[in-house]
N, C-alpha and C positions, 0 to 999 in steps of 0.2 A: 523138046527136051524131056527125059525120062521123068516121070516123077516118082517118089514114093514115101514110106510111112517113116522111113529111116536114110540116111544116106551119106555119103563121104565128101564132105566139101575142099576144095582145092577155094586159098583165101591168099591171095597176094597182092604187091599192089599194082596190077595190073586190072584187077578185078575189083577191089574195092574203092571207092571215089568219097572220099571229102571233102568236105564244107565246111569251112569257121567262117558261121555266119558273121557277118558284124551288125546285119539286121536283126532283132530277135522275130526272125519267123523259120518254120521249120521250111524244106524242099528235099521232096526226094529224088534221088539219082541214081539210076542205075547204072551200071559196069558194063562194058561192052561185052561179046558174045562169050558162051563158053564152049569149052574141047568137049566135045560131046561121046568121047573115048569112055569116061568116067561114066561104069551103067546108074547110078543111082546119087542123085545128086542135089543140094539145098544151094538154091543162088541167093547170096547177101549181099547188102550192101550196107558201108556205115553212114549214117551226116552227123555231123557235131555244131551244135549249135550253144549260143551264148558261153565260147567256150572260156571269156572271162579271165585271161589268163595274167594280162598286162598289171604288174601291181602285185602278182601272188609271190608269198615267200617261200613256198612250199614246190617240190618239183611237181612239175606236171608236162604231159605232153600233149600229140594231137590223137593218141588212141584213150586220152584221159581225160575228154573235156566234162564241165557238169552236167550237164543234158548231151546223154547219146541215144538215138536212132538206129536201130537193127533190121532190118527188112529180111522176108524169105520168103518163098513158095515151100508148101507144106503141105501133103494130098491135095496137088492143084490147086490150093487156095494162099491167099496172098497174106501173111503177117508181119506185123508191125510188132516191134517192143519198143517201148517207151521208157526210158530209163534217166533216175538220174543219181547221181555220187552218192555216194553212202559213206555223208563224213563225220557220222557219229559211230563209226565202229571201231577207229584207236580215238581215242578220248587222254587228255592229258597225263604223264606220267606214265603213257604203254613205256616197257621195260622189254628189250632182249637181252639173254644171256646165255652166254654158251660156255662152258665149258675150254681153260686153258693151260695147261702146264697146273695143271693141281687146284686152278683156283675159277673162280669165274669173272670174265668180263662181262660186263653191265654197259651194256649202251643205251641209254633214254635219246632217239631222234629228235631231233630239231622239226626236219623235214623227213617226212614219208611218204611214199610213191602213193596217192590216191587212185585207183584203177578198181575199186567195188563199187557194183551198181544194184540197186534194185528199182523195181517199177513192175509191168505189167503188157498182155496181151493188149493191142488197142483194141476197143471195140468190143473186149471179151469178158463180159461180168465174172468177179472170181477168179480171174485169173491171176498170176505172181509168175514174179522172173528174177533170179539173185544169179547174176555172171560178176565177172573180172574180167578186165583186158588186159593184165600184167604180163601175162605169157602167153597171148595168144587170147582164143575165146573161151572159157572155161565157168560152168554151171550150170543149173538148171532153169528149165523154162515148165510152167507147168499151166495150159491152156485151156484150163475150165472142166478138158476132160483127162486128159493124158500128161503125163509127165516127162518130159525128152532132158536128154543129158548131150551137154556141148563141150566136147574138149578136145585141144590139140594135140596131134601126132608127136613122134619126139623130137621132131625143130621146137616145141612150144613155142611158135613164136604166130605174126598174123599171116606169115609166110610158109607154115606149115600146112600139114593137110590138116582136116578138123573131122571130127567124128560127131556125128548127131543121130539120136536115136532114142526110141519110147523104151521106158522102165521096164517095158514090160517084151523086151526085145532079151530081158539079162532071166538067168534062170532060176525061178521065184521056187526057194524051197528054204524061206529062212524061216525058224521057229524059235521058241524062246523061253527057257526052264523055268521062269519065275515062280512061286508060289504063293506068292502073300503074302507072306508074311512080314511083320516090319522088319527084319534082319537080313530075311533072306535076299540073297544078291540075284544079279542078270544074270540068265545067260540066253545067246541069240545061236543059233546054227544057220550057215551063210555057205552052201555049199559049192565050189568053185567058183572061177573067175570067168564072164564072160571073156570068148576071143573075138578076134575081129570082126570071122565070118558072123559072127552071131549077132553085134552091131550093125550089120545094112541087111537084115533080115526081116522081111515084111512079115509082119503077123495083125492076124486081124483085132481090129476098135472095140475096144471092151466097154459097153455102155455105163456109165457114170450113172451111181446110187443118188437119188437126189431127196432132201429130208429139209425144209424150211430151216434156219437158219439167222441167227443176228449177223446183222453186217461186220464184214471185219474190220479191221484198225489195221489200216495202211503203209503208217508211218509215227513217226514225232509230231509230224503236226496236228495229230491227234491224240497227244497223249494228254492225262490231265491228272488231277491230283490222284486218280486211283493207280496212275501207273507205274510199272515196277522196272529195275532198271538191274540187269546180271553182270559186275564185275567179274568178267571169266579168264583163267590163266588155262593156255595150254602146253603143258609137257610133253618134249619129245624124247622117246630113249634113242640110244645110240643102231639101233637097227633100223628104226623109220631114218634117221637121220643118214646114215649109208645108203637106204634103200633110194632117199632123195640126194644121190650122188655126192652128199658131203657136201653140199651146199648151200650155206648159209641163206644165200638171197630165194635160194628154192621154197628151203623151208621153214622161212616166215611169211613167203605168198599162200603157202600151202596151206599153214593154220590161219591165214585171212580171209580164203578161200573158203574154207569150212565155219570159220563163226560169220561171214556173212550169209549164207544160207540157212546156218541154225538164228540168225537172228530174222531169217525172212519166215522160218516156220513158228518163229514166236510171237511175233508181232501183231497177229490176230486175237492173242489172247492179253492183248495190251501190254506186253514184256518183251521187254527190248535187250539184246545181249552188245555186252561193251569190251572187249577184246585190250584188257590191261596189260597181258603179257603174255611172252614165249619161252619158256627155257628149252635149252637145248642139252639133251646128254651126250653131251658130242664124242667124249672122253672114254667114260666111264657109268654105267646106269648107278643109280644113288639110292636103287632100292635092288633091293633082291625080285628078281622077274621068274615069276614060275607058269606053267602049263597050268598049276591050278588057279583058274581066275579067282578064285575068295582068296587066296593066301597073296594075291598081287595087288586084291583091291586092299585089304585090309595092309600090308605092305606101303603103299600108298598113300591111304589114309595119316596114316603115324608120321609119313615123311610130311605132308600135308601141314599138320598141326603141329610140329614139332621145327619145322626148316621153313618150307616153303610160306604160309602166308605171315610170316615176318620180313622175308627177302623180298617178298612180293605180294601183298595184301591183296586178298581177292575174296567173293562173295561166294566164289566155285568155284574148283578145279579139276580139269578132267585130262587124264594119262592117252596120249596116243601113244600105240606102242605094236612091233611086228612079229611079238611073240605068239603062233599058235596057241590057243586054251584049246583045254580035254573038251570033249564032244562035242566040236562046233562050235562054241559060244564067242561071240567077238563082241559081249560088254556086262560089265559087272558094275552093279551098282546101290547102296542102300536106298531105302524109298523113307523119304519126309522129310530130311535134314538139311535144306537148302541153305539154313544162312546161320547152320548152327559151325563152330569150331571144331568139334570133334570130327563131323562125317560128309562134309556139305564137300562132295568129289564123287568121280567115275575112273572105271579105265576101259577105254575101248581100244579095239583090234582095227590096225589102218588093213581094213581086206580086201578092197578094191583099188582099181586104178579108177574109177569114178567119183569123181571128189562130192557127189551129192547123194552118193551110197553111204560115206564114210561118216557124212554130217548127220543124214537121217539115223544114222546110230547112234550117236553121240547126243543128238537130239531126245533121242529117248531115254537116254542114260540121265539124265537132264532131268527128263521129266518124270522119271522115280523119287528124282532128289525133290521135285517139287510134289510130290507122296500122292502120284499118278499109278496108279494099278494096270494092270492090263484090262485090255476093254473084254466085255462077256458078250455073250446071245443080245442083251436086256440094252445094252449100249446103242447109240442110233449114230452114225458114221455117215455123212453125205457121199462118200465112194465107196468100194470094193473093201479098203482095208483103213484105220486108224492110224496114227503114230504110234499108238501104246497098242498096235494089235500084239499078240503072241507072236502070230507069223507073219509076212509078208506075203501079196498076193503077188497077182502080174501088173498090175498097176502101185506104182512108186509113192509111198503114203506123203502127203500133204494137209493133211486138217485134223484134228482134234474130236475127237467124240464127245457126244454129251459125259460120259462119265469121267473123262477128263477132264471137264471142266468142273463134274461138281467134286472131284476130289480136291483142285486146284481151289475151289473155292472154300475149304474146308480146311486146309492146311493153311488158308490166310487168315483165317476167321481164329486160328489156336497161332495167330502172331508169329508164322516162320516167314513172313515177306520183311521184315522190319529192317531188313542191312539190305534189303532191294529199292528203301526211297529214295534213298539218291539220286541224284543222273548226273554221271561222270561229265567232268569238262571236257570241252571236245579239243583240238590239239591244235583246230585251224583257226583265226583269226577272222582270214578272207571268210566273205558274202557266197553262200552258193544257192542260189536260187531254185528253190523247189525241195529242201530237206524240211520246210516247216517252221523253221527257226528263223526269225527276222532278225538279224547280222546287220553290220555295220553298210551304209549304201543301198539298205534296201528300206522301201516303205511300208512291206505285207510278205507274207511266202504262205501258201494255203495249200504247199507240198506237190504232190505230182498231177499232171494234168486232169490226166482220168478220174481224180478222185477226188478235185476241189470244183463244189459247187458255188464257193464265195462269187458275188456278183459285185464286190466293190475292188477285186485285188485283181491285175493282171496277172493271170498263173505265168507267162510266159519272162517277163520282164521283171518279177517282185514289184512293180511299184502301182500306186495307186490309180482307179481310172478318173477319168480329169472330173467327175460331179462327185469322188469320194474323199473323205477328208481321215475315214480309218476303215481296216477293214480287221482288224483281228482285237483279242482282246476283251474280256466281259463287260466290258463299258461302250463296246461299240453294236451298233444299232443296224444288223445288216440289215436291215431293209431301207433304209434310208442312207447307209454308208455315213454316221454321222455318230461323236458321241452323245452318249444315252444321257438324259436330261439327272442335271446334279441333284443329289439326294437317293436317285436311283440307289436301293440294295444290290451289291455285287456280291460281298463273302458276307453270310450268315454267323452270330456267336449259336459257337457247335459244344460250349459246356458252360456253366455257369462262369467261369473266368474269362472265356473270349469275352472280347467286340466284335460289333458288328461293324464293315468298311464299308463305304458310298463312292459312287463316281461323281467326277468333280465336275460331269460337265465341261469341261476341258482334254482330258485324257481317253482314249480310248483302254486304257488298264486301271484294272483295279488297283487301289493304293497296298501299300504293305503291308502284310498280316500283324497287328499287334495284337495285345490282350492287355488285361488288369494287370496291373503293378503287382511282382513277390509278391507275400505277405498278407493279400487282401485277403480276410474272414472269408471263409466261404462252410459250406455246408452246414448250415446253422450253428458256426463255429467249432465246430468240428476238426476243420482244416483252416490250411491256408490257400490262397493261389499258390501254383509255380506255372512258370513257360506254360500259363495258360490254359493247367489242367488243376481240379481238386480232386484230392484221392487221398482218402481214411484207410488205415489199416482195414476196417470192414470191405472195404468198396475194392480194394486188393485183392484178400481173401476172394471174394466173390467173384474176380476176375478171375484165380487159378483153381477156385474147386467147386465155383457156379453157384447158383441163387440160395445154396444152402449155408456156403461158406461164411463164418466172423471169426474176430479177433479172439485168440485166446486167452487165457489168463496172463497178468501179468510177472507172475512166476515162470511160466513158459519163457518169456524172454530175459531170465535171468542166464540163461545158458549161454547168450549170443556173448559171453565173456570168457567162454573156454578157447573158442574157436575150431572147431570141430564142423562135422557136416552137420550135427544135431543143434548149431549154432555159433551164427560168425556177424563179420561186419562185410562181409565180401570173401569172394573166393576167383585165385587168381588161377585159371586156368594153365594158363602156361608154366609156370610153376607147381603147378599142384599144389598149393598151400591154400590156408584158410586163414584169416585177417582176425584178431581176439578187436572184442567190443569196450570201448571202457564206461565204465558207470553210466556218467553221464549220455551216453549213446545208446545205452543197451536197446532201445526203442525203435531206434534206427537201423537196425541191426537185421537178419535175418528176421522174416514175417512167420510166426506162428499162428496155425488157425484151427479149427474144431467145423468140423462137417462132417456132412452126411453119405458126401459124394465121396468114392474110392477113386475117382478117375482123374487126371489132372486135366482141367477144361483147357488148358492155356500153353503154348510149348507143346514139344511132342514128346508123351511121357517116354518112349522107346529111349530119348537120348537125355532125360531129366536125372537127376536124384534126388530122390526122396528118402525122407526120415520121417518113423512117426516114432516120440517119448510122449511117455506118462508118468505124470507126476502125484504122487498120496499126498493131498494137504486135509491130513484130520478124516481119515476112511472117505474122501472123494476126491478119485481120480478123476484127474484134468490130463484132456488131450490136447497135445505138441504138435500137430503136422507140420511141417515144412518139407518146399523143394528148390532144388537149385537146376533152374532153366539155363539151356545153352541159347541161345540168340547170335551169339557171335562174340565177336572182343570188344566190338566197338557199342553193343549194345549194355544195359544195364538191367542185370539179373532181377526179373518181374520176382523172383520171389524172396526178395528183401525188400522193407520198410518205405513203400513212395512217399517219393520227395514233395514237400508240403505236408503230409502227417504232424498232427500236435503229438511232441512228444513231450510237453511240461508246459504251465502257463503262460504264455507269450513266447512259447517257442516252436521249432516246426523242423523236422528231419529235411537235410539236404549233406546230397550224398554220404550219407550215412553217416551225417554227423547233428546232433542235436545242439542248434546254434537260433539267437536270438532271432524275431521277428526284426526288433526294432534295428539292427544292426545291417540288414538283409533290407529294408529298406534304404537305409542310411550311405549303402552301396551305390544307389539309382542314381545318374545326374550330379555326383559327388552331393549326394543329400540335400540337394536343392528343388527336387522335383516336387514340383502341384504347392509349393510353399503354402498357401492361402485354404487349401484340401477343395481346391475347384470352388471355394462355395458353398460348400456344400451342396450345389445341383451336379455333379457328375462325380465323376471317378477319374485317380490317377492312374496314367495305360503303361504298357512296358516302358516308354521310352521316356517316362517322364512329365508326360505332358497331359494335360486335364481332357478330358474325354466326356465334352458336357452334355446335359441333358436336352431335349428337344426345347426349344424356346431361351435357351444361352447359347451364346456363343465364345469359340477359345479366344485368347488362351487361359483366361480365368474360371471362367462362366457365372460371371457379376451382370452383366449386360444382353440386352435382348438379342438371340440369336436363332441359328438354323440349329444348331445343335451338332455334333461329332466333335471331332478335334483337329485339328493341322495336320496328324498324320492317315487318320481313317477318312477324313474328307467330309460334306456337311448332310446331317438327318435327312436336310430337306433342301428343298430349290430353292437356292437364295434369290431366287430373280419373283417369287412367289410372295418372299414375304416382302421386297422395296416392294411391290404396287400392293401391298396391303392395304393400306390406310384409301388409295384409290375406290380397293376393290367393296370397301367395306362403304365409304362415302356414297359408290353408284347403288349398294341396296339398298341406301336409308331413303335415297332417293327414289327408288322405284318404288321402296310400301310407300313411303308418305304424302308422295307426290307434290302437293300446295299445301303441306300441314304445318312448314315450319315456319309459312307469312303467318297465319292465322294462328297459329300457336304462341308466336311473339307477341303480337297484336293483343292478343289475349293478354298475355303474361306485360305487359304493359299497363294494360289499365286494371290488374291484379295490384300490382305494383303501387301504382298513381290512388286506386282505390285503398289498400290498405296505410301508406304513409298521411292518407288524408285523414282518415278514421284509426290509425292508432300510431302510439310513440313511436321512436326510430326504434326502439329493442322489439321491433314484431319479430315472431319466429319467423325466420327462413324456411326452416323446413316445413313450415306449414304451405308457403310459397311454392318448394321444392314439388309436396306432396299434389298441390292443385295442379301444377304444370303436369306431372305424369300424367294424373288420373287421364286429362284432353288429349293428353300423346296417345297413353294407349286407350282411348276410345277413337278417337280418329286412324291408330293400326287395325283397330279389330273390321271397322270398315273396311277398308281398303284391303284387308284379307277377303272379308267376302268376297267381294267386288272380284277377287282376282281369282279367285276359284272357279267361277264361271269360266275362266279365260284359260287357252291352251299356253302349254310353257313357253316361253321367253327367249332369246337368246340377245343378250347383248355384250357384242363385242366380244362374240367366241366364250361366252361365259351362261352357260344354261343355269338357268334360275327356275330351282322348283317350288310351289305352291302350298303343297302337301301339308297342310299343317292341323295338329291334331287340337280343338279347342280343351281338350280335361289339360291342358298343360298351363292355360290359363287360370286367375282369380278373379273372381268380380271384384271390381272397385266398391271402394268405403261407401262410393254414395248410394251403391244399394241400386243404380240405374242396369236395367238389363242389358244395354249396347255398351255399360262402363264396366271395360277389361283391363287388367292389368298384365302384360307381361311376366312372369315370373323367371328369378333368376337362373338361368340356363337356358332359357327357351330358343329352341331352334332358331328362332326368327333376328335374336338379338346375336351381334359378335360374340366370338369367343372373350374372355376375359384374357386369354393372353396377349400380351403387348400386343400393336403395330412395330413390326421389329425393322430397325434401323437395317441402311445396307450392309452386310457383315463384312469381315475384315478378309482380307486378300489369301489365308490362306487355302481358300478352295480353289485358286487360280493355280496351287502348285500344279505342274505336268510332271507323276512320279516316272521313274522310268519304268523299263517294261521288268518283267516281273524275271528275276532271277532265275536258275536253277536252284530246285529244293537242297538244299544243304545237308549232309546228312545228321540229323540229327544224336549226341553223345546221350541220348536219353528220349527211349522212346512215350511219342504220349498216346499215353493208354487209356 
């Protein structure tokens, strides 16, 4: 059989052989011969294994199972892709809408055709592969060194012919106008369309730039609290929509096609794209579409902010559309404004029939929004070209430059990720094993094979192997497949208002994020808590104009009563108006500060507004700064008055109104929370409930305990302190050895001797006193004695020696071997209780840990 670098596959089902396993183990199978007519040629084969279907409510078929199997020969060598569903890419609430007799119909699916896959070369470090079987086989594969592009002829189907071929088979002359500037928009030049001949056209292996590297982030099942989540809407005008025959089912595979390979080149930088919806201008385009790309992005933008993320709430929005722009360019795009309201969108040019050409632009457009530059000289690239190069080489860019990253990390650092915490719900209910997510009927998912090392989760089956009891989760103990012993720290307090949460020793997850109740005093009274954070007018300031930033005078926030941009209680984007303050809120109000810094540290000052007034009180001017951050609609403008700020005695700014402490508790539990105030050993936590100190236990913290509360789980190992009194019994007994016959003994005829020679009213504690002095001279023995001696172990319990004598007193009698103990001394028990078995709530098993909720108020 011919081989080569590129070639035309003939894929029917004569040739392709499936398997629904019912065993969960993979088999490959090959197709019987092929027509060796065909000069250049890729032999595939599919298997479907765990295709899981029985039970699902969502459609599926046998080209759609959750784990598929691809095989090829590829310059004489044999590969595998390893793939499985990608069903976090419509997430709850995806929305299409298309244009009809003047209006739009809105369909939210029930059910939607799952057919996106991603995964990996086997065997090939680095490598990634993001296809669909919706229409045949369509996406890319890119194999550590080269990147090939899979799509079907015009049957689209698995019965068509199929085209595969290296990136660099297409003709590499794309460039890109950018200039820096924060305003300045894209432009790319992408100059014609490969043809066919040019798809099975061998050209030679361009060696691969190679540059050390972090590991990348594969999937979900590796995301964690830093990772970021893209609500993305794709627009189509009325010529892409034609151009895809008018066909609705075309094109909305077409933009599922495209966000799951923009979400396979973002996933490495921990950012996952979530595909909430499609509109279609089926009709009519809804914006004026011009050859000049700035006049269609800005175009756009206003339809954006104005129509679209009301009808359809999104975190981004990007225009595909078949209108030619002047000199080449096929994507316009602002650079920083990811998840602000004004500008967080693109529009790019659909200019190929390569659907992983079209994504990798749109990918880029992307990542201006996420206030990515183009990469320079000084940039380090592990291949030939970047994502954010200017041009395009002959190799089809897949990875990130270091400059792209430290810009990405610099535009999160100034709070434009804050409407990316989310992570959308996903839409499917059923279990599918291997996206990372452990779902209903599974016991583990450690994501795709290749890339989970877990040793306690079967990657193939999701469920546990037979000596494990957890394998996921911060509480569980991969070395041992076991959860982590209670009292274990899991979530650290990250501000003076968190707690800190323990594993229960039961559970392999951590319990639920709480924190200190509203209201609690924080910053040397200064503030209050809220949801967890404290934050002073000062500590604001400081946040949008940096370590020079405070609060200005209190005549500056007399203005927040006019409602102007020089001062409000809020300002409503959507409307364009601004909110007047009343008296009592003025504090709450838009944040006025006095610094040194011109720059705004926080937000992107490009898409802020700022105001600075000055005010004459008595020949000394007082400075006014303020600015009004975009973040988005759903976030809350950093540059008014956070929530928890004292803004009068016993009272504290929330949402921009100034309202009682005492009321704001009185809220909690219908005012029944921590009734007793824990005790006074702990704190009352968000939920109510006492959050007691190490040595109480909930739900009061009256009584000797481990310490946490019922919902963060216990300080310490409650199985530590039942054998307390045990543990402490076997060391009196190891110093004292036979001290406490002869010490009785003694104290006996103490006893017999003093009631002989005096009244019954003898002191006791002259008594008291003689008994110690003989304890501890008979400890101070028995220390020596054991210093000579190597350490101990009894009963799994190492007993050290080590003890320093200046911790000691001599005894009253003045005898040099008569030692007394002093209180605290190493040797002697803690003075804390021997603490009772504690009460059952550390046996709770929380469930597994939600999706982060997006937050209506970012903590800052």
């Amino acid at each position: 059989m011919a081989q080569s670098n590129s070639g035309i596959v003939k894929i029917n089902r004569s040739v392709i052989s499936f398997a629904l396993a019912n065993e969960l183990a993979e088999k490959e199978r090959a197709g019987p011969e092929w027509n060796l007519e065909i000069p250049f040629r890729v032999c595939f084969y599919l298997l479907l294994v765990n295709s899981g279907m029985e039970g699902f409510n969502y459609t599926v078929d046998v080209e759609h199972a959750d784990v598929l199997t691809v095989g090829f020969e590829l310059d004489g060598v044999k590969r595998v892709l390893d793939l499985r569903l990608n069903a976090d890419l419509i997430p709850v609430g995806y929305q299409q809408r298309h244009q009809h007799q003047g209006t739009y119909k809105v369909h939210t699916p029930a059910k939607v055709e799952l057919c996106h896959y991603q995964g990996s070369v086997r065997d090939v470090p680095g490598s990634w592969v993001a296809l669909s079987t919706c229409r045949g086989l369509r996406g890319v594969v890119f194999d550590g060194e080269n990147l090939h592009h899979i799509h079907p002829d015009e049957g689209e189907s698995l019965d068509s012919e199929h085209y595969v071929y290296k990136h660099s088979d297409l003709v590499a002359n794309h460039t890109c106008g950018y200039d820096g500037t924060p305003h300045h928009v894209l432009g790319h030049e992408h100059h014609g369309i490969v043809n066919r001949a040019t798809r099975v056209r061998c050209l030679r292996r361009l060696k691969r730039i190679s540059i050390a590297s972090a590991e990348a982030i594969r999937g979900p099942y590796n995301a964690n609290r830093h990772s970021r989540y893209v609500e993305l809407v794709l627009v189509i005008d009325k010529e892409e929509y034609i151009a895809l025959d008018e066909n609705m089912d075309k094109v909305y595979q077409h933009c599922k096609d495209i966000a799951n390979i923009i979400n396979a080149l973002y996933m490495p930088l921990n950012i996952f794209i979530a595909l909430v919806g499609v509109q279609v201008w089926s009709d009519v385009d809804e914006i004026t579409l011009s050859s000049n790309g700035d006049t269609t992005l800005s175009n756009f933008l206003r339809y954006r902010r104005e129509k679209l993320v009301q009808d359809m709430p999104n975190d981004n929005a990007q225009l595909l559309t078949r209108v030619t722009f002047e000199g080449g360019v096929v994507g316009k795009a602002l650079k920083g404004p990811i998840c602000t309201y004004e500008f967080s969108g693109g529009v790019s040019m659909d200019h190929s029939n390569v659907v992983g050409l079209v994504a990798a632009t749109v990918a880029h457009e992307m990542g201006h929004n996420f206030g990515m530059e183009h990469d320079s000289a000084d940039c380090e690239c592990p291949e030939e070209k970047c994502i954010m190069a200017s041009s395009s080489g002959s190799l089809g860019p897949t990875h990130w430059s270091t400059c792209s990253l430290e810009h990405l990390a610099l535009a999160f650092e100034h709070g434009m990720d804050y409407c990316l915490r989310n992570k959308p719900q996903k839409l499917f209910d059923s279990p599918i094993c291997g996206n990372g997510f452990v779902e209903p009927g599974e016991q583990c998912d450690c994501g795709l094979k290749e890339n989970c090392d877990n040793p306690c989760c079967n990657v193939t089956t999701c469920m546990l192997h037979s000596n494990a009891s957890c394998a996921t989760g911060e509480c569980c103990d991969l070395k041992t497949c076991r959860p982590k012993t209670a009292g274990t720290e899991c979530r650290t307090a990250e501000h003076e208002c968190d707690l800190p949460e323990y594993c229960t020793g039961q559970s392999e997850y951590c319990p639920v994020d709480v924190f200190k109740m509203d209201g609690e005093s924080c910053s040397m009274g200064k503030a209050f808590c809220y949801q967890g954070s404290c934050r002073t007018h000062n500590d604001q300031c400081k946040l949008l104009w940096g370590p020079t930033g405070t609060s200005s005078d209190a005549q500056c926030y007399e203005m927040n009563n006019k409602g102007t941009k020089h001062g409000n209680c809020g300002y409503n984007r959507v409307e364009s108006s601004y909110v007047k303050c009343t008296d009592e809120n003025l504090l709450c109000g838009m944040l006025h500060c006095k610094h040194l810094n011109e720059r705004l540290e926080f937000g992107m000052e490009s898409v802020a507004i700022l105001s600075h007034s000055f005010i004459n009180n008595g020949g000394k001017i007082i400075a006014c700064r303020s600015a009004i951050v975009d973040l988005g609609l759903n976030q809350v403008d950093p540059g008014l008055a956070p929530d928890g700020a004292k803004c009068a005695p016993g009272k504290m700014c929330v949402n921009q109104k100034c309202m009682p402490v005492a009321d704001l508790r009185a809220s909690v539990s219908g005012g029944k929370a921590c009734p007793n105030n824990c005790g006074g050993n702990g704190v009352c936590n968000s939920l109510g409930h006492c959050h007691c100190n190490r040595g109480f236990r909930p739900p009061d913290c009256t009584q000797p305990g481990v310490g946490g509360s019922e919902d963060s789980g216990p300080a310490e190992d409650p199985n530590d302190a039942i054998n307390c009194s045990n543990s402490i019994a076997m060391r009196k007994s190891m110093l004292l050895g036979n001290v406490d016959q002869s010490v009785g003994s003694r104290k006996s005829d103490v006893s017999d001797s003093d009631q002989a020679a005096q009244p019954s009213f003898v002191d006791g504690q002259a008594r008291k006193n003689s008994i110690r002095t003989e304890l501890g001279t008979k400890i101070a023995e028995r220390i020596q004695q054991m210093q000579k001696k190597p350490t101990k172990n009894i009963k799994g319990l190492t007993v050290k020696t080590e003890v320093k004598f200046e911790h000691l007193n001599e005894s009253p009698s003045g005898s040099s071997t008569g030692i007394t103990p002093r209180t605290g001394d190493p040797l002697m028990p803690d003075k804390k209780p021997c603490l009772k078995a504690p009460a059952p709530f550390y046996n709770k098993k929380p469930p597994p840990p939600p999706a982060p909720a997006q937050s209506l108020k970012p903590k800052i």
